[in-house]
C-alpha positions as MATLAB code, in Angstrom:
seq = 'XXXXXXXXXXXXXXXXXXXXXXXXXXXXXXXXXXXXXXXXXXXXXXXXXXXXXXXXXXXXXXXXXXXXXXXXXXXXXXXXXXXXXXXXXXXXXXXXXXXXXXXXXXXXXXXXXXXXXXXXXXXXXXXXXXXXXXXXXXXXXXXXXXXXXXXXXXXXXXXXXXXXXXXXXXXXXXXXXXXXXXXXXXXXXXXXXXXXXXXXXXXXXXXXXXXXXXXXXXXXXXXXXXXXXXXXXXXXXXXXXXXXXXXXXXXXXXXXXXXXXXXXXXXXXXXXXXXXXXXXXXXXXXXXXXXXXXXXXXXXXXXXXXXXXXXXXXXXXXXXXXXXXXXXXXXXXXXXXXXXXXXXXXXXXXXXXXXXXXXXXXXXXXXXXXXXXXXXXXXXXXXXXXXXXXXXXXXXXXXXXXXXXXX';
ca = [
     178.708  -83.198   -6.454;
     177.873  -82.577   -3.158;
     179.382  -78.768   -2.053;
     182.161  -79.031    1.308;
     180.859  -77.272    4.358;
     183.025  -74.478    5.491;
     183.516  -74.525    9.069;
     184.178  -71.213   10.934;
     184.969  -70.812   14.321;
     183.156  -68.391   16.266;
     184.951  -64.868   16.194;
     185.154  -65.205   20.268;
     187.252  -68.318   19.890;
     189.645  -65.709   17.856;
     190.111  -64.146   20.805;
     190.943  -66.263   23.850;
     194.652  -66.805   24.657;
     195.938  -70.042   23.252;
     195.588  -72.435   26.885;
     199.514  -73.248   27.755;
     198.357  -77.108   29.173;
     196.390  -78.245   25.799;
     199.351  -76.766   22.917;
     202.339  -78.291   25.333;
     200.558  -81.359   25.297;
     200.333  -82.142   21.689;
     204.106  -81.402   21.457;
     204.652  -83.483   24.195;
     202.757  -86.389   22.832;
     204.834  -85.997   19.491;
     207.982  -86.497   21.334;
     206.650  -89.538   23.090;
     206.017  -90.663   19.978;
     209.691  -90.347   18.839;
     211.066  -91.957   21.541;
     212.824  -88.617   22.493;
     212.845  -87.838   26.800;
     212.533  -84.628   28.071;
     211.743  -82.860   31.745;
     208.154  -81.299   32.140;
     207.816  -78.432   34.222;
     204.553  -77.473   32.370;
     201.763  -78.612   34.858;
     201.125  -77.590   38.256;
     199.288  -80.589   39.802;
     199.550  -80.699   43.293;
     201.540  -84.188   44.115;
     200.312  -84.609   47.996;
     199.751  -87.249   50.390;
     196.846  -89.748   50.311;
     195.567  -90.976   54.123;
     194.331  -94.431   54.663;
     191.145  -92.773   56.312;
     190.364  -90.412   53.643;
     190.921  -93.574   50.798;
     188.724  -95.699   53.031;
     186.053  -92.913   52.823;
     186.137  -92.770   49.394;
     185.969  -96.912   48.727;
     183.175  -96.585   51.220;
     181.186  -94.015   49.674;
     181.695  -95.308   45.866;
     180.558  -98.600   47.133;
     177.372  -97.793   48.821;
     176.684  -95.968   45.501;
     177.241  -99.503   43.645;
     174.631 -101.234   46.288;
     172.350  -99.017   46.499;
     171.989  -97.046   42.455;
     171.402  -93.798   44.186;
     173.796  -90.863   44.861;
     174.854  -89.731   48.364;
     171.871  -87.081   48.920;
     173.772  -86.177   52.192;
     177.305  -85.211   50.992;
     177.215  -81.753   49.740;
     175.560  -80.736   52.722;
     178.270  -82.960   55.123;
     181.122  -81.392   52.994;
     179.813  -77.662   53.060;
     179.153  -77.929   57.061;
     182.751  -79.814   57.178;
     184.202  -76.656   54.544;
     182.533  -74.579   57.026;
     184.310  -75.818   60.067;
     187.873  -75.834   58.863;
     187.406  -72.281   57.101;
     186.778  -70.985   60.858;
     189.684  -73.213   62.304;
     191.609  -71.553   59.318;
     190.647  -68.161   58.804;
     188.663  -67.212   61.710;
     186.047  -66.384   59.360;
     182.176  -67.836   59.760;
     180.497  -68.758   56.555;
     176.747  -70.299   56.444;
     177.263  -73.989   55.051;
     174.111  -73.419   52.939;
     174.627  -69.800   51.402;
     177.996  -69.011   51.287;
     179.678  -72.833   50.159;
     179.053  -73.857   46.655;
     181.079  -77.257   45.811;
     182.391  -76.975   42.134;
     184.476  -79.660   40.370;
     187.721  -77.305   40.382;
     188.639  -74.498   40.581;
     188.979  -73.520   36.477;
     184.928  -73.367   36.035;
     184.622  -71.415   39.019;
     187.061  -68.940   37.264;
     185.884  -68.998   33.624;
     182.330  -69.478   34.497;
     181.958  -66.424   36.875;
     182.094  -64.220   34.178;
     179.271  -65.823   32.269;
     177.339  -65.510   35.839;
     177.631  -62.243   35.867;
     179.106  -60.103   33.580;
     177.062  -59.121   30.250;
     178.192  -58.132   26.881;
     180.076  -54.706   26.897;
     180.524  -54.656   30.561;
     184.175  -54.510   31.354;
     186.050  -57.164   33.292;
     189.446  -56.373   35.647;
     191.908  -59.046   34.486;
     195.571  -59.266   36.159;
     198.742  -59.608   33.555;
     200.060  -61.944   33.490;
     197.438  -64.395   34.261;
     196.209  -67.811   34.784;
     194.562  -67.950   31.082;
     190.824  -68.698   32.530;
     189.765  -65.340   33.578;
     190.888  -63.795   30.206;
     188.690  -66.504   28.417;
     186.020  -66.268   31.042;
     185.257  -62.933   30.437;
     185.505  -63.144   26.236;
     182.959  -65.299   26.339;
     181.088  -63.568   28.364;
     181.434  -60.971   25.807;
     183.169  -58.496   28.245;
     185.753  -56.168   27.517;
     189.060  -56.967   28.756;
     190.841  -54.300   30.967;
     194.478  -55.591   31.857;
     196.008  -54.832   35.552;
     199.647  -54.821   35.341;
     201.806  -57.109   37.395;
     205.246  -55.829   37.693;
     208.259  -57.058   39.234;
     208.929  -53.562   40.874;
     205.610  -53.750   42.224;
     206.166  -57.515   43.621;
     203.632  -58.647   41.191;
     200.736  -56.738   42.816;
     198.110  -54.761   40.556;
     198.320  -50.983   41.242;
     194.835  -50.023   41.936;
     195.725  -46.472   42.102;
     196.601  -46.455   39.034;
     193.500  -48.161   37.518;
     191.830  -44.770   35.347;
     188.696  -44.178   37.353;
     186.446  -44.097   33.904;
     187.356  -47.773   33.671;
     187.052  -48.514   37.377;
     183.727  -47.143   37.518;
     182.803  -49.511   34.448;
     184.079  -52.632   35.796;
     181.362  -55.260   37.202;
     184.253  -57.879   37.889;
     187.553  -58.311   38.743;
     190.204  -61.186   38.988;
     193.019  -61.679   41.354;
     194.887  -64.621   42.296;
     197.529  -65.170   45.050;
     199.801  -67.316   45.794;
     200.162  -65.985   42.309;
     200.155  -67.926   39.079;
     202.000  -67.146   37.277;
     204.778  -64.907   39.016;
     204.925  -66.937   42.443;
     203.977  -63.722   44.555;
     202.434  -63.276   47.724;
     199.941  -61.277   49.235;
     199.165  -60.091   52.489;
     196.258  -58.919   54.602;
     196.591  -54.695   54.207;
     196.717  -56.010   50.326;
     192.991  -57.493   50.317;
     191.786  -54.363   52.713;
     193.011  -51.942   49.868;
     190.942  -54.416   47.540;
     188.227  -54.475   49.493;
     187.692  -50.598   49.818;
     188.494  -50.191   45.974;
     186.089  -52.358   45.138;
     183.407  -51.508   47.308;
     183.857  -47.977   46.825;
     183.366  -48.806   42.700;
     180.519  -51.573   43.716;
     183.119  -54.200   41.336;
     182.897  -57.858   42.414;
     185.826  -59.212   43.522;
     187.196  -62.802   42.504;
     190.099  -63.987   44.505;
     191.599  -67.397   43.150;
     193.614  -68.799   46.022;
     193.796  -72.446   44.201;
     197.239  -72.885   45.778;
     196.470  -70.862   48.943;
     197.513  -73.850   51.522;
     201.239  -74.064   49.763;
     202.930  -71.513   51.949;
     206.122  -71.189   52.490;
     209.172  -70.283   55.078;
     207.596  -67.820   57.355;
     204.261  -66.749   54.979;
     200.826  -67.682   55.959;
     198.306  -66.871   53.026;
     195.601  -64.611   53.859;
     191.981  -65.011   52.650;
     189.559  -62.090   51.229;
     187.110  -62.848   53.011;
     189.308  -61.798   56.520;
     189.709  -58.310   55.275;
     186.670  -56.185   56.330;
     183.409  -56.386   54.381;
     185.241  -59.225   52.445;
     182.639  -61.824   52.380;
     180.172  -58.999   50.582;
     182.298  -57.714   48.359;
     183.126  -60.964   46.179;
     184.391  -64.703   46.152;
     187.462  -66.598   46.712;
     188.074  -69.911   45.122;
     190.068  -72.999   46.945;
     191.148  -76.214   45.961;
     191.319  -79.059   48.335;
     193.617  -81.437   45.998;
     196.471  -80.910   48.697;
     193.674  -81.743   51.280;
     192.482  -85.349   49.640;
     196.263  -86.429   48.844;
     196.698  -84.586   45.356;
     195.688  -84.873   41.559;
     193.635  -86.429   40.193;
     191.421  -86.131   43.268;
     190.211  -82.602   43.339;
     187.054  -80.173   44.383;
     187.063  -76.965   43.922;
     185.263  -75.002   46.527;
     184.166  -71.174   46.291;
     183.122  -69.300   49.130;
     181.720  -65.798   49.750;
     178.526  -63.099   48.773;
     176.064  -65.720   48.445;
     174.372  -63.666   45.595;
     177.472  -64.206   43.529;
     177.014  -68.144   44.306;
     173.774  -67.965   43.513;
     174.320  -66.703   40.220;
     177.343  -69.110   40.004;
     175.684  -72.261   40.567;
     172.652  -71.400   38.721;
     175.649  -70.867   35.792;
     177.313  -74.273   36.210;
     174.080  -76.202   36.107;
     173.866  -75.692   32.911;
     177.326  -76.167   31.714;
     178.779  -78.660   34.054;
     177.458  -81.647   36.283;
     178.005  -81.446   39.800;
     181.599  -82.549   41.310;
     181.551  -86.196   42.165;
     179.147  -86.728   45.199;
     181.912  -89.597   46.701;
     184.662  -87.233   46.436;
     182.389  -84.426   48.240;
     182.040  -86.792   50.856;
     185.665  -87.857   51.223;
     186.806  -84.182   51.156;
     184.573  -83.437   54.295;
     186.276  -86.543   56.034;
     190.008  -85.398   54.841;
     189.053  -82.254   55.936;
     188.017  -83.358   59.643;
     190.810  -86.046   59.677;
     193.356  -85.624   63.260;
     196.123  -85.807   60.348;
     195.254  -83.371   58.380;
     197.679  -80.098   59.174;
     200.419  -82.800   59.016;
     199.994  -84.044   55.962;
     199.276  -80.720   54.568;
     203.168  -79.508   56.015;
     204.542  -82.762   54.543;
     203.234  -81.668   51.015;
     204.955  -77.868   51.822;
     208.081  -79.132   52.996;
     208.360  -81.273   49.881;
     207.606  -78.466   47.739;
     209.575  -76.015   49.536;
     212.775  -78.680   49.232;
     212.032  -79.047   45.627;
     211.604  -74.586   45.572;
     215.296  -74.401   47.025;
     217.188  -76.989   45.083;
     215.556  -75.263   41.465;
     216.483  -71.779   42.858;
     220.029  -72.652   44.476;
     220.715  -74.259   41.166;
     219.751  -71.910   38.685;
     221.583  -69.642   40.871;
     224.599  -71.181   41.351;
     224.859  -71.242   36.980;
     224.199  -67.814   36.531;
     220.364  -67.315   37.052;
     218.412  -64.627   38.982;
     215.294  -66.373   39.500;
     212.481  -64.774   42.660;
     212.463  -67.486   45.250;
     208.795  -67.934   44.884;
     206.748  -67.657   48.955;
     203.713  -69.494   48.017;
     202.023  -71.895   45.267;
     203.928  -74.271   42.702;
     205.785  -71.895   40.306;
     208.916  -69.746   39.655;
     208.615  -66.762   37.363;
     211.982  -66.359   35.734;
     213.629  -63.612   33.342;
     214.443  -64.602   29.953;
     217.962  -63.524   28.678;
     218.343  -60.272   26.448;
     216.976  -60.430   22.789;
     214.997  -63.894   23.066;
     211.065  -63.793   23.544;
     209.256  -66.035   25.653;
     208.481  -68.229   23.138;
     211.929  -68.337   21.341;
     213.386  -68.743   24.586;
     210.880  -71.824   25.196;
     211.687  -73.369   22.115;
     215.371  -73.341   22.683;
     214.745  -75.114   26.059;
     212.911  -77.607   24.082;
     215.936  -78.202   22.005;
     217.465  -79.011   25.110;
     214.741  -80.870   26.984;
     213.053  -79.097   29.149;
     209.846  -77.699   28.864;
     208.136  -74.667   30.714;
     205.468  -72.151   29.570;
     205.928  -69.277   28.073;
     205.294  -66.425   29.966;
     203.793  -64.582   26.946;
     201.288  -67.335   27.105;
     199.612  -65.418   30.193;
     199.233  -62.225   28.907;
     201.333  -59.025   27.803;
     202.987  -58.546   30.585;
     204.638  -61.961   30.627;
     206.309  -61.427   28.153;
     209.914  -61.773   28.794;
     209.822  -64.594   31.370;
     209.257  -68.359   31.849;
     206.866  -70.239   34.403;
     208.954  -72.792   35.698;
     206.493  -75.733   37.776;
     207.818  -77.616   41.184;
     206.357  -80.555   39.984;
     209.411  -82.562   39.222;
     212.197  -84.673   41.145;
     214.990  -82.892   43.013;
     217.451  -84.893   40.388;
     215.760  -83.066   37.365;
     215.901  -79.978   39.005;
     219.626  -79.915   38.854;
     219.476  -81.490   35.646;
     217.817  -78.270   34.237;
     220.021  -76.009   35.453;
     222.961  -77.876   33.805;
     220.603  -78.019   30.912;
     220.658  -74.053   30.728;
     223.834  -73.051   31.896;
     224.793  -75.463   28.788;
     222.549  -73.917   26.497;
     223.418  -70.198   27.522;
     226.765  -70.915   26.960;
     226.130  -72.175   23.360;
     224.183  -68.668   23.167;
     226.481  -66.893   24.105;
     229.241  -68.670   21.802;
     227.494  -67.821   19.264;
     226.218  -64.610   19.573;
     230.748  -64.021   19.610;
     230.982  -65.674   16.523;
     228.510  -63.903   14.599;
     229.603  -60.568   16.071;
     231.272  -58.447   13.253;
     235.156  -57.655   13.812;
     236.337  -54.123   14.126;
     237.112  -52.156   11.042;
];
């Protein structure tokens, strides 16, 4: 009789922080399957605008492929001088289109490759918490050790670097940071990334700044890059998505910028673990990105968003709800009522139809909140609010009717 193999998972695997999109996904699909509706604020996929030109430019470039069995030699270089152009427009910050561009699909194997790029086992690796789960997983595999940088809502979500134990600082060859924040919503500005920039230098730690939703800025904020602060561009990389730029998901490229040593490294990395983004959508990035349209399709995306922002914060407020009116990207970070987890608290807003992440899901530190997306209609953002002003009023029933009498 032949013997059963016994499959083990690596002990790495063991490890990682279970990724929020793939779990809610299977318990999605099970509900689908059941017939049984619910609101998703899981995901956040930017939902943008999609130009004639930059569509044309893509039909163009997909069909000379067809014609011709031979891939666009010419558009990485077209969309890193292109990159290059809008980054000064943007930023006012030069970057050399062949050193300091590297095109990557998106912006998630920037993040969890870096640390494979650079880091080596035993070498410890800054990690903010809570956090978009990437880095974390980035830098197990890697083999690094984990060091956790506190967000805290008295802090306004920003890592105390003062308070990082100099032992540990000194130790650290990388370290993660991500604004417009995921998950918390928070903002950053300039004096922030100079404070970075001079910690990091003066502990010789790269620096990897994930600005993935760094073009959704709202009300009166304009999101600063790194790479402005002084003796940014040396001391790490910043990553960028341009899905808001080509009209939203699924078209995507993500794009990191900076020490072109680090992108070295990177791209010498993702050769062997990835194949290079799609050379048609390189080339209609660099046309979206040089398109007369452009910064007004861009504020038509943040106006939607920003409506959509307003009518989930007015309306959680209006039942009862404290939620942080989130300034940038496409989440709110909001406090789970007293004696539920995360993940209890998640489940019960299953039970009622709505699903959001957990904030435990992104590290210690999120524990005791929800990440709410802006991906939805205006319609189901008032639904959910009547959803949990319903639902905390069943809680709080029946935390009165289980509550012993007097003697």
């Amino acid at each position: 009789m032949r013997r059963r193999m016994v499959i083990e998972k690596a002990e790495r695997l063991h490890r990682m922080p279970p990724f929020p999109a793939a779990e809610l996904a299977r318990y999605k699909q099970r509900l689908a399957a059941r017939g049984v509706g619910h609101i998703d604020l899981t995901v956040g996929k930017i939902e943008g605008t999609r130009r004639d030109p930059v569509l044309a430019c893509m039909t163009a470039a997909i069909e000379e492929i067809g014609v011709s069995g031979q891939d666009l030699p010419d558009a990485s270089q077209q969309f890193c001088e292109a990159f290059a152009r809008w980054f000064v427009h943007r930023f006012d910050v030069e970057l050399d289109p062949a050193t300091q561009i590297l095109p990557l699909v998106n912006t998630k194997i920037g993040a969890s490759c870096l640390s494979l790029a650079l880091v080596n086992p035993g070498e410890t690796v800054l990690v903010p918490d809570p956090a978009y789960p990437a880095y974390r997983s980035g830098a197990i595999m890697a083999g690094g050790r984990v060091h956790a940088l506190p967000l805290l809502e008295r802090n306004d979500y920003l890592p105390n670097l003062l308070q990082v134990d100099p032992v540990v600082a000194g130790e650290a060859k990388l370290m993660f940071l991500s604004y417009p924040n995921n998950p918390t919503g928070a903002v950053a500005d300039l004096s922030f990334f100079r404070n970075v920039v001079d910690f990091a230098r003066r502990h010789n730690i790269i620096v990897c700044h994930d600005a993935t939703h760094a073009l959704l800025a709202y009300d009166d904020y304009e999101t600063p890059s790194l790479l402005q602060a002084p003796g940014g561009i040396d001391a790490g990389v910043e990553l960028f998505s341009l899905s808001i730029v080509l009209g939203g998901h699924p078209w995507d490229i993500g794009v990191a910028v900076g020490n072109s040593a680090v992108l070295s490294a990177l791209s010498q990395l993702t050769q062997h673990v990835e194949s290079a983004s799609f050379l048609a959508v390189q080339r209609a990035a660099a046309a979206a990105l040089e398109e007369p349209n452009l910064n007004f399709s861009i504020e038509e995306t943040i106006s939607r968003y920003m409506q959509r922002r307003d009518t989930l914060v007015d309306n959680l407020q209006q039942v009862g709800w404290k939620p942080r009116k989130p300034k940038g990207g496409v989440y709110a970070w909001i406090s789970v009522p007293p004696r539920y987890s995360s993940v209890r608290f998640c489940v019960l807003l299953r039970k009622a139809g709505v699903f959001v992440v957990p904030g435990s899901y992104m590290g210690e530190y999120g524990e005791g909140y929800v990440r709410l997306s802006l991906n939805a209609p205006e319609v189901e953002f008032r639904a959910v609010a009547d959803r949990m002003e319903k639902m905390e009023n069943r809680l709080r029933l029946r935390r009165r009717i289980i509550q012993p009498s007097p003697v």
